[in-house]
C-alpha positions as MATLAB code, in Angstrom:
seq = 'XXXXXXXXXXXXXXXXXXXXXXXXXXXXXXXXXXXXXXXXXXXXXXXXXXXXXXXXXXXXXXXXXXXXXXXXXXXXXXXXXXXXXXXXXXXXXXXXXXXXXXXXXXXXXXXXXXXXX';
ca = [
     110.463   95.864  127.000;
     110.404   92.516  128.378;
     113.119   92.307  130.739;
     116.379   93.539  128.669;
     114.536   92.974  125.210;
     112.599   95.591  123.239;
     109.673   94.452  121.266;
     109.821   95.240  117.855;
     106.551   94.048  115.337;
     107.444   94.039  111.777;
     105.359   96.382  109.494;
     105.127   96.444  105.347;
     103.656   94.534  102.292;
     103.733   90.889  102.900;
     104.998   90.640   98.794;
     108.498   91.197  100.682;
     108.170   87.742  102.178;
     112.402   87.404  102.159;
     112.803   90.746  103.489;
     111.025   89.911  106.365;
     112.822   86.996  107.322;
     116.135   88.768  106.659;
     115.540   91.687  109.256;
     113.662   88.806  111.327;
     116.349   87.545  111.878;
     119.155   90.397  111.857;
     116.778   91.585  114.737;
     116.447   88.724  116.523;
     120.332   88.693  116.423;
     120.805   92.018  117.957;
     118.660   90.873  120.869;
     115.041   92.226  120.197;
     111.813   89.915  120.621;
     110.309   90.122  116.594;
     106.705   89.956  116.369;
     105.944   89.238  112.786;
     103.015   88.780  110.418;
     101.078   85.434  110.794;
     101.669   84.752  107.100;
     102.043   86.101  103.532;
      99.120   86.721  101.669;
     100.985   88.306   98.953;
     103.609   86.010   98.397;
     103.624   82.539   98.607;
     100.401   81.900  101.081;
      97.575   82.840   98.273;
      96.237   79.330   98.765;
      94.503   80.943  102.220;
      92.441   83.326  100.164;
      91.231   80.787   97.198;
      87.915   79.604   98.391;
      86.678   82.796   99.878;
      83.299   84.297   98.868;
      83.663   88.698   99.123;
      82.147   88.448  102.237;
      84.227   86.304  104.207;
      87.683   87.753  102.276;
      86.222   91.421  103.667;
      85.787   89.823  107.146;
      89.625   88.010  107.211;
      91.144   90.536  106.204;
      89.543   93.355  108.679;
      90.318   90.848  111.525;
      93.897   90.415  110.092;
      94.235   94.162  110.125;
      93.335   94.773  113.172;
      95.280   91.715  114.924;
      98.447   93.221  113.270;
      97.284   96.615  115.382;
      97.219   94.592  118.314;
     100.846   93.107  117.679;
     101.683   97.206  117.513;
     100.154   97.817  120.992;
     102.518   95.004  122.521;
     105.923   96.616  120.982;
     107.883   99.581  122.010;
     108.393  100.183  118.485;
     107.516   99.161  114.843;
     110.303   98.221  112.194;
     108.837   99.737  108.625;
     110.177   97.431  105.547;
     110.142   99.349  102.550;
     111.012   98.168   99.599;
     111.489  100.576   96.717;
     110.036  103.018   98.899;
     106.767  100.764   98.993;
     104.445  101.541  101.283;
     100.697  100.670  100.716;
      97.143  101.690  102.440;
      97.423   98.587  104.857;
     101.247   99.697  106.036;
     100.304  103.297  105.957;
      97.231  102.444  108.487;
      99.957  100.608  110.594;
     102.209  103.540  110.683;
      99.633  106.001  111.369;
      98.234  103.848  114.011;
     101.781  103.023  115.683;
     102.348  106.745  115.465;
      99.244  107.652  117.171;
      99.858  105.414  119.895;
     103.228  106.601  120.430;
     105.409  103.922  119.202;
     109.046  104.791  117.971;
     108.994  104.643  113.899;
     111.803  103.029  111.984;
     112.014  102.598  108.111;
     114.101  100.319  106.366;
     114.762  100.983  102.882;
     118.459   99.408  102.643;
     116.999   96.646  100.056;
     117.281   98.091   97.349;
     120.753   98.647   97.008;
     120.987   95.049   99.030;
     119.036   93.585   96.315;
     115.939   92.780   98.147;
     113.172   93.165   95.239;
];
C-alpha cells in the first residue's frame, strides 16, 4: 500500500483490450493505484511486432514478461481478467509467479454475462 491505496497490477490476455480499461477504471474508482500492461499486443498494438526478425520478437517479449513480473512485485495483489474462463501460458506464469511471491489472487470472470467478449 501506498499510503491508504492498495496496488493492484492487472493480469490476463491483452486480446481483452476493453476489459482492461473497464476494471481500470472501476478500480481506479474504488480507490486502488492500477498498474496495467504497457500495451496490447493482441489487440489493436500488432503494428509493434511487424518488423521483428525471431530473434528480436523472442528477446521483447521475454523482457515484456518479465517487466510485467516486476509490476507484480510492486502490488499487494494481482486482479486476474478472465474472459470465458481464458487464461493462457503468459497469465498462468503471472499467477503462479504472484502466488509464489505471496500476492493476494483475484479472478474476474463477470464478462461474460456483462458481455465483455
Amino acid at each position: 500500500m501506498i499510503g491508504n491505496y492498495k496496488i493492484v497490477t492487472l493480469c490476463g490476455s491483452t486480446r481483452f483490450k476493453n476489459e482492461f480499461m473497464e476494471v481500470q477504471k472501476r478500480l481506479t474508482l474504488d480507490g486502488n493505484i492500477v498498474i496495467s500492461v504497457g500495451f496490447f499486443g493482441h489487440s489493436g498494438d500488432s503494428e509493434v511486432w511487424e518488423n521483428m526478425d525471431e530473434g528480436t520478437l523472442t528477446k521483447t517479449q521475454e523482457m515484456l514478461d518479465d517487466m510485467h513480473k516486476r509490476k507484480i512485485d510492486m502490488a499487494d495483489e494481482i486482479f486476474v481478467i478472465n474472459v470465458g474462463g481464458y487464461i493462457g501460458d503468459s497469465t498462468r506464469s503471472e499467477i503462479n509467479y504472484a502466488t509464489d511471491c505471496q500476492a493476494k489472487c483475484n479472478t474476474f470472470s463477470k464478462w461474460t454475462s456483462y458481455g465483455g467478449q
